[in-house]
N, C-alpha and C positions, 0 to 999 in steps of 0.2 A: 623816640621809642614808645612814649605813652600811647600818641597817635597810630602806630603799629599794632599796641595791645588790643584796642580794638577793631580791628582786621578782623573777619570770619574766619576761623583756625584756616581752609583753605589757601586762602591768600595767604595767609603767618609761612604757612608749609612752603607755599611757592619762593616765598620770599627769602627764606633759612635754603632752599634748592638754589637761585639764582646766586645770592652769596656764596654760594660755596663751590659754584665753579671755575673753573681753572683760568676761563676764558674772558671771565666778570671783572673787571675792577670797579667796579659802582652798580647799587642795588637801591632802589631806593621807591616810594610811595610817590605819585607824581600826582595822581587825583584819586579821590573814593568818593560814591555816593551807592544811592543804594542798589543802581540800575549796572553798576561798573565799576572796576578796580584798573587806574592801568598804574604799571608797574616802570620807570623808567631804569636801564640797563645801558653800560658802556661794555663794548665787547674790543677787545684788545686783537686787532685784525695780523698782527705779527710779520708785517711789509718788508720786503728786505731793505740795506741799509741807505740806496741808493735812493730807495722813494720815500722812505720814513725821513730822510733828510728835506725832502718836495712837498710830506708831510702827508701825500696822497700819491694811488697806486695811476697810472696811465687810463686807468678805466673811474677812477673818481674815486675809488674806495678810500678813506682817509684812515690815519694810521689808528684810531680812536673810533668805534663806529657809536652812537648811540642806536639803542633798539629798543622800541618800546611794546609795551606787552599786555596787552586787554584782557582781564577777565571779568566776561561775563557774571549776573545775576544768577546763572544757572551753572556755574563750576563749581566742580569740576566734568559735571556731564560732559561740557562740551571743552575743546582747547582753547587757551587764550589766542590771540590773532595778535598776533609779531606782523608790525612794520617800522619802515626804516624812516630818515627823517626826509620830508618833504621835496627836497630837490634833490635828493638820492638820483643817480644815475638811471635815466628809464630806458635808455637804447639798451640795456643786455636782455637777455633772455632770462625765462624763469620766473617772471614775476606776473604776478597775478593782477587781473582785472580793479581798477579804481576810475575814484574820478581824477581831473584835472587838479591839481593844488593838493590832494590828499597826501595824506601820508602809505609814502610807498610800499605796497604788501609783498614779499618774497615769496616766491614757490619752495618753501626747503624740504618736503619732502614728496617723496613720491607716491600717489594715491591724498584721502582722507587724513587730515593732519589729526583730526578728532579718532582716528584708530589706529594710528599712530602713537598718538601720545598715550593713548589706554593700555596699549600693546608696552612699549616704551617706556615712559614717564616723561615728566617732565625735564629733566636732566636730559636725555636722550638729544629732545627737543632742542633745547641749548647747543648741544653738540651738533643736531647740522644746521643749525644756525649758523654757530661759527662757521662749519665747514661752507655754507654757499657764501660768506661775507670771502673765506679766504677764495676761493673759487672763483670769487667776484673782481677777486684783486688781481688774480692773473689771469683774466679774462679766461679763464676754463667751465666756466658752467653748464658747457657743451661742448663734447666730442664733433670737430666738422668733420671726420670722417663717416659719421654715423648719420650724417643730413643734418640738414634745418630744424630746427625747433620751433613746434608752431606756437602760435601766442596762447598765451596761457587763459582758458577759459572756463575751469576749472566750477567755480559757484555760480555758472550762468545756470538759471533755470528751462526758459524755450529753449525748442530744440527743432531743427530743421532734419528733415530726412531725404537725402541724397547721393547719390553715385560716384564721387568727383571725376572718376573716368568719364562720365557721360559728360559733366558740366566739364572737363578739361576739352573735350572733343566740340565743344562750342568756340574755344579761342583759336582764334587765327593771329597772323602774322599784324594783323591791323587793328585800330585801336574798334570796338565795336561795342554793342551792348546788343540782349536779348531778352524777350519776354517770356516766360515759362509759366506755365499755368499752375497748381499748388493746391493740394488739399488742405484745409486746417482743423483744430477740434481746442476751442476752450473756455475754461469755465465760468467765463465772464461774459454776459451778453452784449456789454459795452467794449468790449475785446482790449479792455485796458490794463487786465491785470495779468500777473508770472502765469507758467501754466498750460502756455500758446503751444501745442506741437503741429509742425506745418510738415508736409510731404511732399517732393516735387512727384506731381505726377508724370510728366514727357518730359524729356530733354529735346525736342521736340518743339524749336522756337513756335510761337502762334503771333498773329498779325493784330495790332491795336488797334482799330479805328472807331469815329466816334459812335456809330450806329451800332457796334457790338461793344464797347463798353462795360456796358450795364451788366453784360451775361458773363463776366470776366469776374465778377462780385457778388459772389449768392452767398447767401445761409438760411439756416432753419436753427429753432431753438427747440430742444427734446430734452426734458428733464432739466429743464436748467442749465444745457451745455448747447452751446454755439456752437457749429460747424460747418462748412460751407467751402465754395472756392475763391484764390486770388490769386494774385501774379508775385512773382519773383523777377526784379530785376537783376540780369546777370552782367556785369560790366568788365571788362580789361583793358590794358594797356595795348600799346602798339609799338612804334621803334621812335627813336629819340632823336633830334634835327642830326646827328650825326648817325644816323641808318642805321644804327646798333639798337636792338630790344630790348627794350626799359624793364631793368631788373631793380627789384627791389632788396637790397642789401642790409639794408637797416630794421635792427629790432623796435616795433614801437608797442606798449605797452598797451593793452585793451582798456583806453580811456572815454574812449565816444559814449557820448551819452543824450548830446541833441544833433539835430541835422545839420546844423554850421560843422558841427566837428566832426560828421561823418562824411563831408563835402570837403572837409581840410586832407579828411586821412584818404579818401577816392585819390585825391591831388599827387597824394604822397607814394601812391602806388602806381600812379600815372595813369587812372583810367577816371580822371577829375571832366574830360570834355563829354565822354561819351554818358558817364553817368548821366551829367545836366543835360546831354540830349533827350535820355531817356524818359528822366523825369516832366523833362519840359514836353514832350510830346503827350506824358499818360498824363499832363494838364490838364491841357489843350483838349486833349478827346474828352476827359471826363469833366468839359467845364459846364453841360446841361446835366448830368447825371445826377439819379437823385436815388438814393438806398435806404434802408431803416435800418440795418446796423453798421457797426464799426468793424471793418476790417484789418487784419495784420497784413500790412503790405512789406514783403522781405524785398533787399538789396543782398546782391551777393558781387563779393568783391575779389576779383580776381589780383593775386600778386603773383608775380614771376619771380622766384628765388632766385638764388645763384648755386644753389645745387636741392637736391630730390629733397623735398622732403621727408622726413620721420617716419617709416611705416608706408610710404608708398613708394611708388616708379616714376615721381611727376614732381617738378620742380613747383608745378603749382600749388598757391595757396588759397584757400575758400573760405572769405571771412565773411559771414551772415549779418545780418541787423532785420531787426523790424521796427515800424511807426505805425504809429492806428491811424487808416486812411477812412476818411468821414465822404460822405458824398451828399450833397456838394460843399466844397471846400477842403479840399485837399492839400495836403501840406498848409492851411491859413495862417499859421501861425510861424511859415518861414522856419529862421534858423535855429530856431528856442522848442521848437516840433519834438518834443521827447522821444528821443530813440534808444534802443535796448538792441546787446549784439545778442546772436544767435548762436547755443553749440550745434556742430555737427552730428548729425548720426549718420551709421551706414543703414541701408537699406537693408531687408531683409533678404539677402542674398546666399546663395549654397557657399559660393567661397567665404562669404562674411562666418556659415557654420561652419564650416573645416576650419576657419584658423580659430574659431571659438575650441571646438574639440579637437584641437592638435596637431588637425591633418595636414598633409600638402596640399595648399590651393589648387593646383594641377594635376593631382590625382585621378586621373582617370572613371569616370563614373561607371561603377560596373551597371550592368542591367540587368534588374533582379526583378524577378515578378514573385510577386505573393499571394499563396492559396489558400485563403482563408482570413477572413477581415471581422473576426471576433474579438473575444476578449486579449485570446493571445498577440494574436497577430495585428489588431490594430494598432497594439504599443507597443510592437517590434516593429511595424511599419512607420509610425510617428519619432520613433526611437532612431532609425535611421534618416529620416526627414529633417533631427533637428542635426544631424552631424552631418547636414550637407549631401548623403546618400540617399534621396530616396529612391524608391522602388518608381519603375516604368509601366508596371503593372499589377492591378487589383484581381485578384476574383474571388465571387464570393457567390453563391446564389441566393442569401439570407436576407431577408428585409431586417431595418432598424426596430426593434419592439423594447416594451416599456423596462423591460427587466432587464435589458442588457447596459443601463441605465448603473445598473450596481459594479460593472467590473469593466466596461467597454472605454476607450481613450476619448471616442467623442463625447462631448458636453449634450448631457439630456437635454438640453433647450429645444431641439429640434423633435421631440417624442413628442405623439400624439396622442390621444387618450384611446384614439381606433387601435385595435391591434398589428396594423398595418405604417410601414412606415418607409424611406427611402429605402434605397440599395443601400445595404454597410457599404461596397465596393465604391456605389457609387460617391456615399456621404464623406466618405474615408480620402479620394479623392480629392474633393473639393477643399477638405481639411489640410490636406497636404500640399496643395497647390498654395497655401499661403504661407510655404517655407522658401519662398525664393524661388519657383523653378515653377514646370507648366505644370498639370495634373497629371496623374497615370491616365493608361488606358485602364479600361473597366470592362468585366465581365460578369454579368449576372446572373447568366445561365449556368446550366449542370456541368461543371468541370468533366464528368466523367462523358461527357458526348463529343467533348473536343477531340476532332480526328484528324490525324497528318493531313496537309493539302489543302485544307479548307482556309477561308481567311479569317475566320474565329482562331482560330488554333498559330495560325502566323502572327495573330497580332498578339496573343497571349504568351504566347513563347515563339520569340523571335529569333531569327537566324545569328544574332549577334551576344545571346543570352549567356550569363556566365553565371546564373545563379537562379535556382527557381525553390524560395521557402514554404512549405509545407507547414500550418500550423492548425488542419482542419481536427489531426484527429481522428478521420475515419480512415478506418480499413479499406474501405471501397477507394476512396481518393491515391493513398498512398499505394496500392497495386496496382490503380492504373498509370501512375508517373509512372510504375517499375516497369511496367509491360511496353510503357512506348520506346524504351528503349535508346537507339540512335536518334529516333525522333524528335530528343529533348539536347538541344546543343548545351546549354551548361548541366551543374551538377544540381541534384536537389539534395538539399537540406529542410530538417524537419524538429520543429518543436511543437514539443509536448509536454502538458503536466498530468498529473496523477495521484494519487492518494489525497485527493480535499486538497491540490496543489501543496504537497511535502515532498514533491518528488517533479525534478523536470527534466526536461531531455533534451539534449541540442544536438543531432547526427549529419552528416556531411559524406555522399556520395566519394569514392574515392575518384581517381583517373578513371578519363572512359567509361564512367560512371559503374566501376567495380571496385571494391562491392556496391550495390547499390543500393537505395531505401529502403527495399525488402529487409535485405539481407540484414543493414545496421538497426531496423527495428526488430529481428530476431535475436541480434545481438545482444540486443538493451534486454530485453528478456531473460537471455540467461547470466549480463550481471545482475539483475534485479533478484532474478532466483536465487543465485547464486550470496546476494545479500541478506535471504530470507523477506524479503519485502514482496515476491509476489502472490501469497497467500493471503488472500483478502485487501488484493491491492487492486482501488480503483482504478476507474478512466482505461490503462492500458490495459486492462482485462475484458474488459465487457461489461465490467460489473459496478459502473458508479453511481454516487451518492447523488440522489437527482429530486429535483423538489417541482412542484406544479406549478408555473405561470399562466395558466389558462384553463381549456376543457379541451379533452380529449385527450387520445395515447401519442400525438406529439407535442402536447403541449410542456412538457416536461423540461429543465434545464440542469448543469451541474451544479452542485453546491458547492463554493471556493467563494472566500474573500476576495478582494481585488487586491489587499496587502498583500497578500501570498501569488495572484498570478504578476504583481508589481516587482517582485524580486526577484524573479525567473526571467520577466520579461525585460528585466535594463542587464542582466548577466547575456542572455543569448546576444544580443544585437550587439554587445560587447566584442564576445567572440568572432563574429559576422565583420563587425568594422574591422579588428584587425586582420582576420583572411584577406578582405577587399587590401588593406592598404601594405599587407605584406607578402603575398601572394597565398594560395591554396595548398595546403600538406599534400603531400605525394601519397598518400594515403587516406581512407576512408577513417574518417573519426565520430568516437564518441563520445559527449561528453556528460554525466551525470550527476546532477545538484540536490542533493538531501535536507533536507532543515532539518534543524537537531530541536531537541525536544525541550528547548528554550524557544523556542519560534520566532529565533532572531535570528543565529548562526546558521550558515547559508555553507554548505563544502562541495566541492566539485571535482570530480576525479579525470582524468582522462584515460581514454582506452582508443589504441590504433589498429586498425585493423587491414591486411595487407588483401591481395584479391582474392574474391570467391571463384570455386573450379563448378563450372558448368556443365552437365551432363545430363542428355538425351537417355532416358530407359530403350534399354537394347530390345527390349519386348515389348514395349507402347511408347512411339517415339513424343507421344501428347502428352505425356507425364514429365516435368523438367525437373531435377535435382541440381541444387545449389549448396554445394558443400563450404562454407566459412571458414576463413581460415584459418579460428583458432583450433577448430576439427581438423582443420588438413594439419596442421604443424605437429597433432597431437597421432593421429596414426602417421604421419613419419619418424617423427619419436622412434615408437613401437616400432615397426618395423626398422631402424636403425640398432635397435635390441637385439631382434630377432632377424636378423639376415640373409643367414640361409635355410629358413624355414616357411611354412605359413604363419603367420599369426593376426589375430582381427580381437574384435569385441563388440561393444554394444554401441549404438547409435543413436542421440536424443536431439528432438530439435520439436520441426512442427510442420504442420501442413494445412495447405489452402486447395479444398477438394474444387474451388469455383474456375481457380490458373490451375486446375492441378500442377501444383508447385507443391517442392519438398525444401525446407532448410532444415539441415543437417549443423547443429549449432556447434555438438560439444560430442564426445564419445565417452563411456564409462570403459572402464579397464576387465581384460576378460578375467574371471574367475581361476584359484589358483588349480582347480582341478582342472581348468582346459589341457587337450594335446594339442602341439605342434609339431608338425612333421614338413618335408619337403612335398610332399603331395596332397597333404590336407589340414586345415586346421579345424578341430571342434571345439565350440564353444563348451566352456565347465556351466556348472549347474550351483554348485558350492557359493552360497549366499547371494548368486542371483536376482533371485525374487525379492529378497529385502532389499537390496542395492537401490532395481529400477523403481521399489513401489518407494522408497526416499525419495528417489528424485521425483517421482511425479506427484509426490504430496507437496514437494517444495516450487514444481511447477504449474502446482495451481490450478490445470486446465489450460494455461499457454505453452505449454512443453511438457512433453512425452516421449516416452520409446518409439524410437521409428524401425528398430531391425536391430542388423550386426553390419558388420564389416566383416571383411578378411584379406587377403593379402593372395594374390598371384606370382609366382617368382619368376613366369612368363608372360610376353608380352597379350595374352587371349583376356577375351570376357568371360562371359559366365557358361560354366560347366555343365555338366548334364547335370552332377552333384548338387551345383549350385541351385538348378531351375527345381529340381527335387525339394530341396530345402525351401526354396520360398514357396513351393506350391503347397508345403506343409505346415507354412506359416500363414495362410489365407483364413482370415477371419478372426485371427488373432491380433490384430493391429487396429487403433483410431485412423479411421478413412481413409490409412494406406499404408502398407508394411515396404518396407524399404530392404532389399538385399545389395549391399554397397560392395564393387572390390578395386580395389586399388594395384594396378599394373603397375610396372616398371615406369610405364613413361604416363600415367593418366589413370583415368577410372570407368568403370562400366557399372552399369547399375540395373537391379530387375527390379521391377513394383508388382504387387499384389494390394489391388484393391480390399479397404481394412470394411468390420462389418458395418 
């Protein structure tokens, strides 16, 4: 006990923890110095009566386990490293990479044992201890329902990047080996130390002979970092002298550590002949070759399970190694050749991103193209790139310049100091092409000259298209998706921010694309007014906060953070993924995100909107009215009121004199002096003029009075009364007065150009 008191309180603490568990019957100091504590422990494995009489379980586990317990100079930062003793049972699973004769290291738990135990404690720890030593005893450490469990490699540092679909589709029925070429990168110029990440680049055997050799082994040193090419050899099995397929059934622990042992464990997988072809051949060729550095030469080791492995479809298993291959002299040092295994990566693949974000591997890739490759849109398009969705197609007609540098998804590195700089569409492309999949198409030209029929326009919106995002912003853009109409086979959707990004917008075309873009940015409008936010509200006005990047009157840009267009832009493409993976609402949605005046809190409302009613003016069929349907539901209201009578009111919305186009957003209620009658309705006059000039102080200049309505209780359009009244309201309306009436079965509409 004296010897204890001086223990560093940590260790005292671990040591009062191990005593005190349930599981413990011996606790005790086993060595201390100043570099390490290890702590030795008998864990009481609780066998049943049949093996504790044998004195051990069928699997080795003895009734008595001892387990020893390492803590680090630097505990409790890190966890102590629990192993078992020495010739502990290594055919199970679950156990972690060592050497030969070491003392055996368990996998007990899942992930980081060091965040684990933080998370946890050390008690915890203890607890599945016990539990894999019990687990150990009845051979359960693994579910075989659930696959093979691969070898545990857990603290390997190198890391190998490949397919194993692809390297599965190398093994054939026969024992064989193959050459695969390999990119590498690491930080040793002598390529001898941790660090190594290698790439296969083709699955895509290549031929070895001595006069190509040499170009099979390249690097360059840049900054202190080695990288260059080399080969992987990939090796497997074949069938066994009784014509059955040499499966490897047995767990062997990741011990290899020289090339005798990596030549033992080939043996044991049954691909021991083809390997030493392989090698003896890349001898043989490279016995003139001569290189100036050291390269990682990987072995990739094929075993055949006895069922799928963990996480895949393939009973195959992909064990890695590397050895620093010297030229000349290769392998010289035979079997004592220091070798190190290799973890797997997956490659950067769209399935490898859907199962990261959640998705179905199988998921259908929708085809989306996006219209506008700025601040917004390029981290809705990156955004969708990293969940395995990207976009098919770019457009943008914007060059890359120095200030987009502040809020834009690609890395200024590529900025010049000219004011001139790639296509975004183009850069944006390239950027995305390095998520697993090819690059979009690219358009750099004026979106608004894209015309039906041509093959600019086929390849930007394709016949197959289920989605085309809108996040340019301008008016002129988003009237011309409206106006193509059938022409655009999916729906567009449109994001926007505004107010110094305090405000964004994410809309979705409903069916058949009604309502349409128009309509859901009229929409947005009047919640916005409707919320008191469009008085003096940027970007969606016309009227934003814009600061000088250059000379002249288009050198100007928005003023917005990139924190602010960062938290609009990972909410929209949110939304977007789950449309894509759940299907599209039957309905035209909107949805709108405010920051609250903490500049952290993010709220988002929804609003659905069902279809707009289309109507040709009876007296200039070139004038189109698009009545919304929270305006249609609102004069059938009324007239469900009023039944057998006339009745109507006022009309607010907005107008585009360039489409002469009318949205009709929202209706005000008629005055209580109006008369209704069966033959006529008159609008009242009684608080009127306060009513409209509210709204149109709270519409800012994006909504106005457009007319009235009224109500027909027969199936005709407009009356002689009618054409009276509007010709009486000419010049009294912003650039175009609207006389709206609504039939039994539909609506007729007269326009008079406003002044």
């Amino acid at each position: 006990m004296t010897e204890e008191a001086g223990l560093p309180l940590p260790i005292r603490d671990a040591l009062q923890v191990a005593r005190g568990h349930p599981a413990i019957t011996l606790a005790r100091v086993l060595s201390h110095s100043t570099s390490s504590t290890v702590l030795e422990t008998h864990f009481e494995t609780a066998l049943p009566s049949r093996w504790r009489a044998a004195g051990e379980s069928p699997t080795g586990v003895r009734t008595v386990e001892p387990v020893y317990l390492t803590f680090r100079s630097d505990y409790p930062a890190r966890a102590p490293i629990i192993c078992l003793r020495t010739d502990f049972n290594r055919s199970l699973p679950h156990i972690n990479p060592h050497d030969e004769g070491d003392y055996v290291p368990p996998c007990v738990v899942f992930g980081g044992v060091t965040e684990f135990f933080h998370r946890e404690g050390l008690g915890r720890l203890l607890d599945q201890t016990a539990l894999w030593l019990r687990n150990a005893a009845h051979d359960e450490l693994i579910d075989p329902t659930q696959g093979w469990e691969p070898v545990r490699r857990d603290e390997v540092i190198d890391r190998l990047v490949f397919d194993p679909a692809e390297i599965g589709a190398l093994v054939t029925d026969r024992a064989g080996f193959a050459y695969l070429p390999v990119r590498f990168l690491t930080i040793n110029t002598e390529g001898g130390s941790p660090g190594i990440m290698v790439g296969v680049q083709s699955a895509s055997p290549v031929r070895i002979r001595p006069a190509t050799i040499v170009a099979r082994f390249d690097g360059s040193v840049s900054d202190g970092v080695l990288s260059g090419e080399t080969l992987a050899v990939v090796c497997w099995a074949g069938k066994t002298p009784s014509g059955a397929l040499h499966v490897s059934d047995q767990y062997l622990p990741e011990t290899v550590t020289t090339y005798g042992r990596l030549l033992a464990r080939a043996d044991a997988y049954g691909c021991g002949k083809p390997f030493r072809d392989a090698v003896s051949w890349l001898r043989k060729s490279s016995a003139g070759a001569t290189r100036r550095f050291t390269y990682p030469l990987v072995f990739i080791l094929c075993a055949r399970r006895p069922t799928d492995v963990i996480g895949t479809a393939s009973p195959f298993e992909f064990l890695a190694y590397r050895c620093d291959a010297s030229f000349p002299g290769l392998l010289a040092s035979g079997d004592v050749t220091p070798v190190q295994p290799v973890a797997h990566c997956h490659p950067v693949t769209q399935p490898l991103l859907r199962r990261m974000s959640g998705l179905p591997v199988d998921l259908v890739t929708p085809s989306v193209t996006m219209v506008g490759c700025g601040s917004l849109g390029s981290k809705i398009a990156v955004h969708l790139a990293r969940t395995g969705l990207p976009p098919r197609a770019l457009l943008d007609r914007g060059s890359f310049r120095p200030h987009n540098a502040a809020r834009h998804a690609l890395h200024p590195g590529g900025i010049t100091e000219s004011a001139l700089s790639p296509s975004k569409a183009r850069a944006l492309a390239k950027a995305i092409a390095g998520f697993g999949g090819t690059a979009p198409a690219t358009h750099d030209g004026d979106v608004l000259l894209l015309r039906p029929g041509t093959e600019d326009f086929s390849n930007a919106f394709p016949a197959d298209q289920s989605l085309i995002i809108n996040t340019t912003a301008s008016h002129a853009v988003r009237d011309h998706l409206g106006a193509l109409g059938n022409a655009l086979a999916g729906r567009v959707a449109e994001g926007a921010l505004a107010d110094d990004g305090r405000v964004g917008l994410l809309t979705l075309e409903g069916p058949q694309r009604n309502p349409d873009t128009t309509d859901l940015a009229a929409a947005a409008y009047e919640e916005l007014r409707s919320d008191g936010r469009l008085a003096g509200l940027d970007g969606l006005s016309g009227h934003p906060t814009r600061v000088p990047v250059g000379i002249g009157c288009d050198s100007v840009t928005l003023v917005m953070s990139d924190t602010r267009v960062s938290m609009h832009a990972a909410a929209v493409p949110q939304r977007l993924v789950t449309w894509m993976e759940g299907g599209f609402p039957n309905e035209g949605a909107l949805h709108l995100g405010v920051l609250g005046d903490d500049d952290l809190s993010l709220s988002w409302r929804y609003v659905g909107l069902g279809p707009s009613h289309m109507i040709a003016a009876e007296n200039d069929s070139t004038w189109t009215i698009r009545v919304l349907d929270r305006a249609h539901q609102r004069i059938l209201d009324d007239i469900t009121r009023w039944p057998r009578v006339e009745t109507g009111g006022v009309i607010v919305g907005r107008v585009s004199p360039v489409r002469r186009l009318i949205h009709v957003t929202d209706v005000i209620e008629a005055p209580p002096d109006s008369s209704r009658s069966a033959g006529a309705f008159v609008l009242g006059t009684s608080g009127l003029s306060e009513t409209v000039n509210a709204y149109e102080a709270t519409g800012a200049g994006a909504l106005w009075c457009l007319g009235t309505w009224h109500s027909h209780l027969a199936e005709q359009g407009g009356s002689p009364r009618d054409y009276a009244t509007a010709a009486g309201l000419e010049g009294h309306g912003r650039r175009a007065v609207l006389l709206l009436i609504r039939r039994p079965t539909g609506y007729s509409a007269i326009v008079k150009s406003g002044a």
